[in-house]
N, C-alpha and C positions, 0 to 999 in steps of 0.2 A: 596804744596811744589813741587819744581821740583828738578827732579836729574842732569838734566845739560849734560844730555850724546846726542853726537854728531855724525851721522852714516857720513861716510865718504866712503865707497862705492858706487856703484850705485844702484838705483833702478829700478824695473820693474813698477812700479806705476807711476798713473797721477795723481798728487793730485787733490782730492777731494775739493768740495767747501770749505774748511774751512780757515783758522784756526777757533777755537772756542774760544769764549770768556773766558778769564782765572776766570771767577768770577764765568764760569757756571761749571766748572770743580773740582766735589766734589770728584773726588774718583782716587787713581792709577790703571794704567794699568801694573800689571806684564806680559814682555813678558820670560815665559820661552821656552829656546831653547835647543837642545844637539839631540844627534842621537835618533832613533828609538830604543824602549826598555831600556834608561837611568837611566829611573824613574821619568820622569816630570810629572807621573798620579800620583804616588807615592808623588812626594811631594805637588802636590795640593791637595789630600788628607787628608795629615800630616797638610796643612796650616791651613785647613779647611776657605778656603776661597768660593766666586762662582766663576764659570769657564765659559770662553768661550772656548766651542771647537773648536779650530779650523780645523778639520778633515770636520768637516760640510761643509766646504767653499768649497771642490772638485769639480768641473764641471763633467755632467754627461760624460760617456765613450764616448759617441756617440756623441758628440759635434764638430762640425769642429774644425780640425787648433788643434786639442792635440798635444801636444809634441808627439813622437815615438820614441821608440829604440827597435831594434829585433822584431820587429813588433808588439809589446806590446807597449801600453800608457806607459809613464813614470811619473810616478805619484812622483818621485821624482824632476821634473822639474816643479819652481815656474809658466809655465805657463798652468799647469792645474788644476789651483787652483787660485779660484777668490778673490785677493787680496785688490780690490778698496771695495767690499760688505763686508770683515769681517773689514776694517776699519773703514765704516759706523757702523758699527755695535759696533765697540769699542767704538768711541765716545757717541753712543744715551746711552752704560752701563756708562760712566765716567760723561755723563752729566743729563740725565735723571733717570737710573740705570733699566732700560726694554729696548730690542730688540725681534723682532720675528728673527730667523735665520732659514735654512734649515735642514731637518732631515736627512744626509745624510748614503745609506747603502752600508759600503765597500763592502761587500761580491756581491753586486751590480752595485756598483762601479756609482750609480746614485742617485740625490736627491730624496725622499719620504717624502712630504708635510714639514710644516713646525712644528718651537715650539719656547714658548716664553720662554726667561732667564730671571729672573726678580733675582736683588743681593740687593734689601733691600738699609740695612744704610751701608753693609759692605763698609770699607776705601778702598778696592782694588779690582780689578779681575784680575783672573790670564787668561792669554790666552798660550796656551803652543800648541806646535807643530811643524816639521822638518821646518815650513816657518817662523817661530818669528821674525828669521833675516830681513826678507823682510819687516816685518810690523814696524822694529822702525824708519828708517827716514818718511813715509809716518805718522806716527802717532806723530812724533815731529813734522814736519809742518801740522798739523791739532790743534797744541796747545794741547795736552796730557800730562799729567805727567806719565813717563816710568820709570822703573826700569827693568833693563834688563839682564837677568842671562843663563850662558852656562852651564848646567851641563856638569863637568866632572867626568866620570868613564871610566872604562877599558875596550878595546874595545870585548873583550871576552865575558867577561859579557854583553853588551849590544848585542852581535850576539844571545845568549844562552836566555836571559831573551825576544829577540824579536820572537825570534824564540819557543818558548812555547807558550808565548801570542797569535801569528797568528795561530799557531795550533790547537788552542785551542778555539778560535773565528771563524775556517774555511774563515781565510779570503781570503786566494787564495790555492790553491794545493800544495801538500808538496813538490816538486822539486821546484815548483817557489818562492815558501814560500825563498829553501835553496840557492839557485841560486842567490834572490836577497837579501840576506841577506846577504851572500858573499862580494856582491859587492858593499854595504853599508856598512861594515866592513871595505872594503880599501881606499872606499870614507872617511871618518872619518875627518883622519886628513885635508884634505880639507875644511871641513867643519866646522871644529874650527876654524880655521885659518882666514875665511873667516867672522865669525860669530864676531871673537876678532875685524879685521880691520872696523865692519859696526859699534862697539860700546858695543860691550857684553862685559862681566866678567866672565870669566870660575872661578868656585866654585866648592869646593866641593857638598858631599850634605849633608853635615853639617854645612859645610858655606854658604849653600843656606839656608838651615830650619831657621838657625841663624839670615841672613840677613832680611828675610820675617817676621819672629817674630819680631823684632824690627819694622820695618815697621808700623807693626802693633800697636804699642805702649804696 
């Protein structure tokens, strides 16, 4: 079954040899997206579906050519983060339903060997993280069936809920933890906006849980 959704922004991507053959494409790809601390771990939990992280996909810090701002990598910018390898990757789950992917460690900010996902007979994988948007035209022209959800919540909550989480993970120092948490708070509406124009549906996440459930039959 395909959803029919059409990304109509630009991409950073080159596609990938594909399309794939639609007869070999047994399973959906949920792309969830929304800010940092939302709850998109929250609701792939709730689905209890398998998950591609795609946090994995980060380039290591010391890589030539990373984005920079304030003399810090900008790991919020889709080019430090390897967008062609997590779409290979989506498809070998949609059509195979095994990928090996990287084991990546933030607090490292660099990959550490790899691991395999393997999702069974499940009908879907969810892949959730700040770059989803990026991943659904490169993954409709590979031949994917996508369903593609924006979480929305309030931008408080997700400053408060991100901000515990990285505390609490040690993923970076607490000034820069609050610093760029700040500034992903007024980035926001940006990034819905921009998420609505690639082809997402902003949801609640109730109307997410709802939507995925069905899905599911």
């Amino acid at each position: 079954m395909s959803y029919g959704f059409s990304a109509r922004a630009e991409s950073a991507y080159v596609p990938y040899a594909f399309p794939i053959d639609s007869a070999a494409v047994a399973r959906t790809i949920i792309l969830l997206a929304g800010p940092s601390g939302s709850g998109k771990s929250h609701l792939t939990h709730m689905a209890d579906l398998p998950e591609l992280r795609l946090d994995d996909f980060y380039r290591d810090h010391d890589e030539p050519g990373l984005p920079v701002v304030r003399d810090m990598v900008d790991w919020d910018d889709v080019a430090s983060w390897n967008l062609p390898v997590a779409v290979e990757a989506l498809g070998e789950l949609a059509t195979t339903g095994h990928t090996v992917v990287p084991c990546y460690d933030i607090s490292r900010s660099r990959a550490d060997g790899n691991h395999v996902v393997e999702v069974g007979d499940a009908p879907a994988v969810i892949a959730e993280g700040i770059f989803a948007p990026d991943l659904l035209e490169p993954c409709l022209q590979a031949g994917l069936n996508v369903l593609p959800i924006w979480l929305d919540r309030p931008r408080w909550l997700n400053f408060a809920r991100r901000l515990v989480r990285d505390l609490r993970q040690h993923r970076k120092s607490p000034p820069v933890l609050v610093r760029r948490g700040l500034a992903l708070r007024r980035a926001e509406p940006a990034l819905r906006s921009r998420a609505i124009v690639m082809g997402f549906q902003p949801m609640s996440m109730r109307r997410a849980s709802a939507t995925v459930a069905a899905l599911m039959g």
